[in-house]
Biopython code that builds the backbone (N, CA, C, O; Angstrom):
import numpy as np
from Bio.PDB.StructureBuilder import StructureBuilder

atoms = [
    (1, "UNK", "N", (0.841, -1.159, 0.000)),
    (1, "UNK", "CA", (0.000, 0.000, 0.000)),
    (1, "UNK", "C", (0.897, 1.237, 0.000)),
    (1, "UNK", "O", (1.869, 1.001, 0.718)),
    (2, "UNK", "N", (0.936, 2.128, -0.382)),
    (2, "UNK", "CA", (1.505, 3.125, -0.443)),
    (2, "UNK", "C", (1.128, 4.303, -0.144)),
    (2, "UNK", "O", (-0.082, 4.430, 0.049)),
    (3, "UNK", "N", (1.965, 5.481, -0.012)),
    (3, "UNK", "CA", (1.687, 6.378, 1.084)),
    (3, "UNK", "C", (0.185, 6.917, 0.484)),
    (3, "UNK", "O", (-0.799, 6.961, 1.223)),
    (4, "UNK", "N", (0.123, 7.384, -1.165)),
    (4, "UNK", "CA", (-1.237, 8.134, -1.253)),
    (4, "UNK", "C", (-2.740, 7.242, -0.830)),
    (4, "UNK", "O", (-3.838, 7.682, -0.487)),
    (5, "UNK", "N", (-2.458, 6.415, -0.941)),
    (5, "UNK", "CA", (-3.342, 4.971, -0.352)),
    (5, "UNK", "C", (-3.640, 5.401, 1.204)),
    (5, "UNK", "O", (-4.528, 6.051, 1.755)),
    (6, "UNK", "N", (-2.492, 4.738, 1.628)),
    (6, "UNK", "CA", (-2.676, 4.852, 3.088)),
    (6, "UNK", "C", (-3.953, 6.007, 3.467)),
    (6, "UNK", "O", (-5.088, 5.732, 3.856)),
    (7, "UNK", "N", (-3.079, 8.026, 3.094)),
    (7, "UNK", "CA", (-3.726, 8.994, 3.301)),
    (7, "UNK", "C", (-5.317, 8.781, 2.687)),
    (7, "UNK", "O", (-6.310, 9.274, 3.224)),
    (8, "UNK", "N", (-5.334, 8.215, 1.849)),
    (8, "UNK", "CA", (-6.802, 8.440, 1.406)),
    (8, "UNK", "C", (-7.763, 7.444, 2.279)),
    (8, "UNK", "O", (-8.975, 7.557, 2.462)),
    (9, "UNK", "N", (-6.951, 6.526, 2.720)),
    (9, "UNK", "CA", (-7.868, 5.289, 3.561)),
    (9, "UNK", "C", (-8.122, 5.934, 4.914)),
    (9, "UNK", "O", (-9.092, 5.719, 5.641)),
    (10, "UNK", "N", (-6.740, 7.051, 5.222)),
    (10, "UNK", "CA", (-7.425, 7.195, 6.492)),
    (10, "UNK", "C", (-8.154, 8.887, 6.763)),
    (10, "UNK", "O", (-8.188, 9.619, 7.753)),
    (11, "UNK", "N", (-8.669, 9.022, 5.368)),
    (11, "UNK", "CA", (-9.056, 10.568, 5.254)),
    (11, "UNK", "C", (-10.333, 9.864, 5.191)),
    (11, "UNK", "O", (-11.184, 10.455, 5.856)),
    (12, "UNK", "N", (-10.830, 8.637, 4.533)),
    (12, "UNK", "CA", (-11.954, 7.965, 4.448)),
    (12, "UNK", "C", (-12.376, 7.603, 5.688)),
    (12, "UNK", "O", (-13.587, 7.544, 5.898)),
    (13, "UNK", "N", (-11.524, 7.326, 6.628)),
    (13, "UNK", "CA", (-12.422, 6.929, 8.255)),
    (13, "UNK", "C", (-12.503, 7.833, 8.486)),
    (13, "UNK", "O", (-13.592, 8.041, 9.021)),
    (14, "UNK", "N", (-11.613, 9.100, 8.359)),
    (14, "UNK", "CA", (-11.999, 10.577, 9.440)),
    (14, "UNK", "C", (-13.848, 10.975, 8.812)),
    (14, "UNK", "O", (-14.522, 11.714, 9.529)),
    (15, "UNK", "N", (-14.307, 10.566, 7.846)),
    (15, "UNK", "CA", (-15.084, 11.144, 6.883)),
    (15, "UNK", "C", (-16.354, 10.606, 7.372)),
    (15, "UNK", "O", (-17.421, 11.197, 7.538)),
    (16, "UNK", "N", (-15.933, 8.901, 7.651)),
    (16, "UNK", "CA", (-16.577, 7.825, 8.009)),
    (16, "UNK", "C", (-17.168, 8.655, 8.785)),
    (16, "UNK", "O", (-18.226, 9.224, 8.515)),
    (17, "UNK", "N", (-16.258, 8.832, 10.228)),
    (17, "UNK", "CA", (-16.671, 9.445, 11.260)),
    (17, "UNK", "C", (-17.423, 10.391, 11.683)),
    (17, "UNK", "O", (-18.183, 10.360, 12.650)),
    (18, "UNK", "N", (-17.226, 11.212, 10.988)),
    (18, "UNK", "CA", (-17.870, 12.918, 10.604)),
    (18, "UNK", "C", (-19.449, 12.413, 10.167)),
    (18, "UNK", "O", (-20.428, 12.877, 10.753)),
    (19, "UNK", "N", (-19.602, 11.217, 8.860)),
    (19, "UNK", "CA", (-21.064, 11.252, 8.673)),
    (19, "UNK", "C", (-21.889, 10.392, 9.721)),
    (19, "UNK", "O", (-23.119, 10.423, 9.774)),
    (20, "UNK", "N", (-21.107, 9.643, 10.525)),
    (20, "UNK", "CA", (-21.787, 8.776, 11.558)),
    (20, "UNK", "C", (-22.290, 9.347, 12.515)),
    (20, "UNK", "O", (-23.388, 9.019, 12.965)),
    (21, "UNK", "N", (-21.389, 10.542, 13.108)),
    (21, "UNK", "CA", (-21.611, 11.314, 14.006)),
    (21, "UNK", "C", (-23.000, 12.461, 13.377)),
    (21, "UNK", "O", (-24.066, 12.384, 13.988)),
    (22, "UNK", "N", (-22.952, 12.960, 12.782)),
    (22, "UNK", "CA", (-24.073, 13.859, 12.024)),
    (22, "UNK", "C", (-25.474, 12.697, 12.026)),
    (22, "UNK", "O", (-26.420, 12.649, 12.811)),
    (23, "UNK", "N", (-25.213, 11.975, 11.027)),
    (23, "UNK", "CA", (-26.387, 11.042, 11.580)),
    (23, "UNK", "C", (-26.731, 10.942, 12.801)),
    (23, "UNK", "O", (-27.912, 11.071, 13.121)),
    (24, "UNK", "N", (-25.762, 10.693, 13.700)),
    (24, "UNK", "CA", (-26.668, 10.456, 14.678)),
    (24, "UNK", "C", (-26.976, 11.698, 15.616)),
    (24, "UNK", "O", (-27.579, 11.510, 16.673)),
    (25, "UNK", "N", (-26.649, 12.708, 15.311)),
    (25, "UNK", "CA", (-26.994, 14.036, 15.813)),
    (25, "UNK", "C", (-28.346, 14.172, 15.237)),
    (25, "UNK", "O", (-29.060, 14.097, 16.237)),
    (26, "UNK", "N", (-29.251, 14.353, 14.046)),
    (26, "UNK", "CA", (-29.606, 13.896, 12.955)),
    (26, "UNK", "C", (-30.737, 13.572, 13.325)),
    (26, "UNK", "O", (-31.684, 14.358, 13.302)),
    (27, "UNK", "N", (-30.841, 11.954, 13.858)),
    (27, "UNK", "CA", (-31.373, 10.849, 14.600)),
    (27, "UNK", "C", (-31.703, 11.605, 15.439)),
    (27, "UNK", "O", (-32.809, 12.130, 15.311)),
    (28, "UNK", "N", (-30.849, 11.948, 16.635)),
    (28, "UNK", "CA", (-31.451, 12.464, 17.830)),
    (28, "UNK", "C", (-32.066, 13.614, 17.691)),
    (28, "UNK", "O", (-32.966, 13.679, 18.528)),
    (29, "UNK", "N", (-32.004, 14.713, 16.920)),
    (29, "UNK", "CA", (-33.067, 15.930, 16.782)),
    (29, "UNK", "C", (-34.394, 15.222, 15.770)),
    (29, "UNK", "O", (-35.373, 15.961, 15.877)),
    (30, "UNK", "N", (-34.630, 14.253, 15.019)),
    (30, "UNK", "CA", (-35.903, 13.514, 15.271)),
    (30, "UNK", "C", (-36.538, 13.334, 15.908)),
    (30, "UNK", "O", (-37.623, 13.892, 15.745)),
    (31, "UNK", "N", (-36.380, 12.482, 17.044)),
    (31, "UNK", "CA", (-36.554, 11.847, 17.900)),
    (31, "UNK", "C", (-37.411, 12.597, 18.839)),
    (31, "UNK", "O", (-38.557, 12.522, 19.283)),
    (32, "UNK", "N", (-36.200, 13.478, 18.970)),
    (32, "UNK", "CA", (-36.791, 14.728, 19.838)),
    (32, "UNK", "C", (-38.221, 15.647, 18.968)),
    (32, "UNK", "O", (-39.385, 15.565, 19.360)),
    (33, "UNK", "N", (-37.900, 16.241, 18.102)),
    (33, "UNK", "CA", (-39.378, 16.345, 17.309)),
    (33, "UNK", "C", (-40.494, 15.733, 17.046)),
    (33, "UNK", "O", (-41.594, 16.266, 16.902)),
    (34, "UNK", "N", (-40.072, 13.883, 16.935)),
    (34, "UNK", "CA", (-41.296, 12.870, 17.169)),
    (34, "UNK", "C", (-42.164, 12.899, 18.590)),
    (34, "UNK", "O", (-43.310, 12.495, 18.788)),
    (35, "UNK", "N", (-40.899, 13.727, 19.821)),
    (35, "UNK", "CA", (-41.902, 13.262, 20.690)),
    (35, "UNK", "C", (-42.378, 14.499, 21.251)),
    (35, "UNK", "O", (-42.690, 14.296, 22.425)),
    (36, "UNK", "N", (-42.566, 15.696, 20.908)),
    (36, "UNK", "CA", (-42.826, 16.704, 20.893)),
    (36, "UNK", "C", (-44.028, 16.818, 20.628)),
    (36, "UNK", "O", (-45.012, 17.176, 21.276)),
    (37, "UNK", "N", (-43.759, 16.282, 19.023)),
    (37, "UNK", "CA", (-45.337, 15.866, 18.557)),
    (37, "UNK", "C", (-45.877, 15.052, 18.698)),
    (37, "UNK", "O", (-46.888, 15.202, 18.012)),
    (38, "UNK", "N", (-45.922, 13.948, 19.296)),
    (38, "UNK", "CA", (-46.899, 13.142, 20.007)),
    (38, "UNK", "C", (-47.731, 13.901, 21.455)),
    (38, "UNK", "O", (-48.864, 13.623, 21.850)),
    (39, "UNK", "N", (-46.653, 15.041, 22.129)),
    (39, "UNK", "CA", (-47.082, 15.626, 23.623)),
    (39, "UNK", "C", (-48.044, 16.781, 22.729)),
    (39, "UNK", "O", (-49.082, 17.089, 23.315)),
    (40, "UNK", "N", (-47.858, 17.330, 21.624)),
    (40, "UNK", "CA", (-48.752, 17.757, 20.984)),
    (40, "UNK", "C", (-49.968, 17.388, 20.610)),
    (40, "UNK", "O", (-50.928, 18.109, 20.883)),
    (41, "UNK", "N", (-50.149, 15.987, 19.797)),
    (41, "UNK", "CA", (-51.075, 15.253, 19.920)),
    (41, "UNK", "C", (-51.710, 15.476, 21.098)),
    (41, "UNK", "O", (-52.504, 16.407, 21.228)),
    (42, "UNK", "N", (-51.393, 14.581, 22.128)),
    (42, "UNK", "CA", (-52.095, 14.441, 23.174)),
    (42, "UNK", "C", (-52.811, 15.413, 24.256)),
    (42, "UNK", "O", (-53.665, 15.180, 25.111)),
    (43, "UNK", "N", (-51.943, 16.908, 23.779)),
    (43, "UNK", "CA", (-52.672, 18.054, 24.367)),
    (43, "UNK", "C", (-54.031, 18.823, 23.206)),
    (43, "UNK", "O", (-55.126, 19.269, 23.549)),
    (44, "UNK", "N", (-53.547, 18.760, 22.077)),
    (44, "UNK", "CA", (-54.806, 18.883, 21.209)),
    (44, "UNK", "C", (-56.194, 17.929, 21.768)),
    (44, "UNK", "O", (-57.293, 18.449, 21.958)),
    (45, "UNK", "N", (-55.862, 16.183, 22.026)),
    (45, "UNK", "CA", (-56.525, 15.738, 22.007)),
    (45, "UNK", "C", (-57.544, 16.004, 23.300)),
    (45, "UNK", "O", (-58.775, 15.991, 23.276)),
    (46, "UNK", "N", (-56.829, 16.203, 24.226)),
    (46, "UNK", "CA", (-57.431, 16.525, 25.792)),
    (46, "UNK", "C", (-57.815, 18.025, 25.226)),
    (46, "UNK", "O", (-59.034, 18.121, 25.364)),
    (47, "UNK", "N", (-57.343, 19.116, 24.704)),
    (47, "UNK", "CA", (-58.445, 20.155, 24.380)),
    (47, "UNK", "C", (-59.755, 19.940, 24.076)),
    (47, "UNK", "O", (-60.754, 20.429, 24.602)),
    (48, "UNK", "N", (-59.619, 18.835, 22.803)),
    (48, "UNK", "CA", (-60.995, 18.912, 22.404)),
    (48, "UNK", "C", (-61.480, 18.202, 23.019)),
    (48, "UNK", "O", (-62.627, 18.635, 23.126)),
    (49, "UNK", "N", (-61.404, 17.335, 23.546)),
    (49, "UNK", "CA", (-62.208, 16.553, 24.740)),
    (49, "UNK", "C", (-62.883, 17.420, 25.772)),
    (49, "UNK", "O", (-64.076, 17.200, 25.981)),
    (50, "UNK", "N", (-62.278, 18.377, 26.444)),
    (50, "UNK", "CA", (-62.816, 19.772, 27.302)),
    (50, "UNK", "C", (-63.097, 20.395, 26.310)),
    (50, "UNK", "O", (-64.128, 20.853, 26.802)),
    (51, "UNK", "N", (-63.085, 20.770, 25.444)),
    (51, "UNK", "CA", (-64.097, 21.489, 24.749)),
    (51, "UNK", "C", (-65.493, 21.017, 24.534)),
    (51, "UNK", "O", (-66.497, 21.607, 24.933)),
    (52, "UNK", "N", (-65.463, 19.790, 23.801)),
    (52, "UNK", "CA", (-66.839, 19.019, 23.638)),
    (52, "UNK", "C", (-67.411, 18.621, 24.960)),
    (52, "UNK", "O", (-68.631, 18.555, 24.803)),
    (53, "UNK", "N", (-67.103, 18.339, 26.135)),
    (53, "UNK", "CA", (-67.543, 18.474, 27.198)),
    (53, "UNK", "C", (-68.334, 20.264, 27.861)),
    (53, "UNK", "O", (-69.448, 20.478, 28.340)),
    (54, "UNK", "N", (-67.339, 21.083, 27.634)),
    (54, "UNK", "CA", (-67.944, 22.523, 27.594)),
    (54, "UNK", "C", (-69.356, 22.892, 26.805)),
    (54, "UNK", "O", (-70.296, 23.514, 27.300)),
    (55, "UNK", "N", (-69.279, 22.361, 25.465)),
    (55, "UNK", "CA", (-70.393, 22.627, 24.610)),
    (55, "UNK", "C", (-71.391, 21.696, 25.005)),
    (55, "UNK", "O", (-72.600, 21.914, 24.923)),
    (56, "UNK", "N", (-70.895, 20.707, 25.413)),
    (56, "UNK", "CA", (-72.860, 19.532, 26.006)),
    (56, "UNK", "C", (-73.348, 19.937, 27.325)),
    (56, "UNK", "O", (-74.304, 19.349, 27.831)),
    (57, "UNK", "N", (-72.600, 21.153, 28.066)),
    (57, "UNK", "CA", (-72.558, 21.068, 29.464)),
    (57, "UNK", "C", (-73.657, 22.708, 29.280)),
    (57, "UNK", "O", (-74.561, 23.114, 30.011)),
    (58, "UNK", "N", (-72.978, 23.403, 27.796)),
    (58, "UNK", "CA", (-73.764, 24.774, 27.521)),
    (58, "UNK", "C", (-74.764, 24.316, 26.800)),
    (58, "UNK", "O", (-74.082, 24.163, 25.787)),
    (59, "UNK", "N", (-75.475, 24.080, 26.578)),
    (59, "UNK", "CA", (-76.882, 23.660, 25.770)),
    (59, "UNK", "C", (-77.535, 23.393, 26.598)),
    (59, "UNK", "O", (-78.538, 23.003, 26.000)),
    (60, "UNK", "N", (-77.751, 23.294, 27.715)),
    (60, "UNK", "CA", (-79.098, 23.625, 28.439)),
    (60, "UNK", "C", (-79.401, 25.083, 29.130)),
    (60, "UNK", "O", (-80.333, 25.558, 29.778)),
    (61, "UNK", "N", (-78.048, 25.573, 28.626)),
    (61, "UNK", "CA", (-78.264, 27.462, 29.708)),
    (61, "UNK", "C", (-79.082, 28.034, 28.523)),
    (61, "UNK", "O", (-79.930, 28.879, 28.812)),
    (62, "UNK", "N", (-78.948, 27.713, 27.351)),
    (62, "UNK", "CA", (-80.243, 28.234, 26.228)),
    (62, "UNK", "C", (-81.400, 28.294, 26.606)),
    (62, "UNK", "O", (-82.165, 29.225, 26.857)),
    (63, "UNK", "N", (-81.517, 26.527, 26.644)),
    (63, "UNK", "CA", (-82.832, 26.548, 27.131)),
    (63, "UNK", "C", (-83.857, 27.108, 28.279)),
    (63, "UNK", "O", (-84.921, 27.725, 28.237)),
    (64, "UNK", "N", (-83.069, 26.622, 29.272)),
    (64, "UNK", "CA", (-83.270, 27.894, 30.709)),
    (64, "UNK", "C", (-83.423, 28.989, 30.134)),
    (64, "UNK", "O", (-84.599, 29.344, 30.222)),
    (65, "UNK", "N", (-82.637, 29.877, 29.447)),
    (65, "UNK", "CA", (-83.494, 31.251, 29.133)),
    (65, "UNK", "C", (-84.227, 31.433, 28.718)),
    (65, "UNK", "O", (-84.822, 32.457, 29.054)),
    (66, "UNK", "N", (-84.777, 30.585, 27.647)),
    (66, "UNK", "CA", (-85.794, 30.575, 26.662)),
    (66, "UNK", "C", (-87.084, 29.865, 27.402)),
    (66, "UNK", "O", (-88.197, 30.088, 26.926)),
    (67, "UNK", "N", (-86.970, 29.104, 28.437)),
    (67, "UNK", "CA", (-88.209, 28.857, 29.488)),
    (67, "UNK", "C", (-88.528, 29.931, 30.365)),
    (67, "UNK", "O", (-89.678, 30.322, 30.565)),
    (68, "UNK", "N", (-87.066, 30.612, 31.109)),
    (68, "UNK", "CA", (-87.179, 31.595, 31.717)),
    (68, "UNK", "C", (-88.210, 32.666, 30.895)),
    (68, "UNK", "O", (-89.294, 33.017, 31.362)),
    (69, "UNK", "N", (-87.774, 33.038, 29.825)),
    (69, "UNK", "CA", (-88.380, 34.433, 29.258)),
    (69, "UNK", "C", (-90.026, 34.194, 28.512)),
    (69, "UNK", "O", (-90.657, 35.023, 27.857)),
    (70, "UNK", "N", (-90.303, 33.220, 28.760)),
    (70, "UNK", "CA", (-91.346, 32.291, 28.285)),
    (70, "UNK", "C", (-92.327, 31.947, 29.529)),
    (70, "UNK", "O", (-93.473, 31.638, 29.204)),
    (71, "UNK", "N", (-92.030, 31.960, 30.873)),
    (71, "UNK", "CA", (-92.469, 32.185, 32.275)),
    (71, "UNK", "C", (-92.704, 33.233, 32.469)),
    (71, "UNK", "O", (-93.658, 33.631, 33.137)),
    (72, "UNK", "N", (-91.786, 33.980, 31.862)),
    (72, "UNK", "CA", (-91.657, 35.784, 32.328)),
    (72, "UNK", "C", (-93.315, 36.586, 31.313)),
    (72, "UNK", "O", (-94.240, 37.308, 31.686)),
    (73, "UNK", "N", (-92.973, 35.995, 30.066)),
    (73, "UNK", "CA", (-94.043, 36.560, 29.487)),
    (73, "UNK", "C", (-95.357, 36.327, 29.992)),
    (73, "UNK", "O", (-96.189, 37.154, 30.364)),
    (74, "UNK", "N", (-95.442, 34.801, 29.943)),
    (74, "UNK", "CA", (-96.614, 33.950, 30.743)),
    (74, "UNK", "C", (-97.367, 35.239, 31.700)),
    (74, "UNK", "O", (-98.362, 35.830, 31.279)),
    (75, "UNK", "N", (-96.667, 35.589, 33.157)),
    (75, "UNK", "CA", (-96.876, 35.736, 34.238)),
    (75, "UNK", "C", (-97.513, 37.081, 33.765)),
    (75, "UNK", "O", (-98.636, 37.495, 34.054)),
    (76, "UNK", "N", (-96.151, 37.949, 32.627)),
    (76, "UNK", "CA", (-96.799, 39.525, 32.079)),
    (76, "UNK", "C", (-98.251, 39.412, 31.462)),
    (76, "UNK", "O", (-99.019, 40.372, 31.512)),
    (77, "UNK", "N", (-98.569, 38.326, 30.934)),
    (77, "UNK", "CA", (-99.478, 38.341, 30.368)),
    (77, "UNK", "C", (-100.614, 37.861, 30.941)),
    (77, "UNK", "O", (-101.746, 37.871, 30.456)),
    (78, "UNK", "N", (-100.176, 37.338, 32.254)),
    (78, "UNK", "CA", (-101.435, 36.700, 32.978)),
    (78, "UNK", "C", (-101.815, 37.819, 34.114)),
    (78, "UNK", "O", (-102.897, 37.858, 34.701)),
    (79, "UNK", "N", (-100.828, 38.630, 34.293)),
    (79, "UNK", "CA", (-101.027, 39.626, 35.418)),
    (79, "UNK", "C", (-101.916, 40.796, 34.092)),
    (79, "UNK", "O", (-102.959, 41.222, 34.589)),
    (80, "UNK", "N", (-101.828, 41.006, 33.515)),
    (80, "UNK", "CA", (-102.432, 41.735, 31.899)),
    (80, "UNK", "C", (-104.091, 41.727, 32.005)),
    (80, "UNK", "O", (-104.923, 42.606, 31.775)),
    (81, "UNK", "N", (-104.202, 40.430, 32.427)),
    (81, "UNK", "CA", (-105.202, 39.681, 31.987)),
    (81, "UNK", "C", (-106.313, 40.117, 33.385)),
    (81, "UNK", "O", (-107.458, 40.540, 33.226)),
    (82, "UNK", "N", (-105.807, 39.946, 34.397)),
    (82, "UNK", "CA", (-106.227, 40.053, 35.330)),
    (82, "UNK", "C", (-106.623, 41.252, 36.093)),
    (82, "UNK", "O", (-107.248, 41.316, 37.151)),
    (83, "UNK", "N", (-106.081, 42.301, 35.263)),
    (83, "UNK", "CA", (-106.790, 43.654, 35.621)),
    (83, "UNK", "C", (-107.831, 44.286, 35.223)),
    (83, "UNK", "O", (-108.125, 45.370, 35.727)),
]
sb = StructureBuilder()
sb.init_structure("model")
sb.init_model(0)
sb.init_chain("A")
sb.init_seg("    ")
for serial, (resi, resn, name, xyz) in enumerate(atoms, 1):
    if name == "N":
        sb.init_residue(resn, " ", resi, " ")
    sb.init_atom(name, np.array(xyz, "f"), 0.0, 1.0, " ", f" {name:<3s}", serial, name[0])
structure = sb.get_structure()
């Protein structure tokens, strides 16, 4: 083997090295973004879960008003009536 050999074989491991290492730098800022977005997922998912719980919990304060103001008239109109 000879010397330009040699240098190129071992300019090829330094190189080796350099892309192994990047990969796995690489790898690990994935990883880290995969699980980011999964804690993402799972806080979207618990939003809308309290949300859709919020909205079945508000659909009867409608109605209450709309009985309320429907009592209210009732009574205006029965006290109306009565004079």
């Amino acid at each position: 083997m000879s010397d330009d050999q040699a240098t190129v074989a071992v300019e090829l491991e330094r190189l080796r090295g350099t892309v192994e290492a990047g990969f796995a730098r690489v790898d690990g800022s994935l990883a880290l973004l995969v699980q980011r977005s999964d804690q993402s997922d799972k806080q979207l998912a618990d939003h809308e879960q309290r949300l859709d719980a919020l909205e079945r919990s508000r659909w009867p304060l409608a109605s209450i008003g709309v009985l309320a103001t429907l009592a209210t008239t009732a009574l205006a109109a029965l006290q109306l009536t009565t004079r």
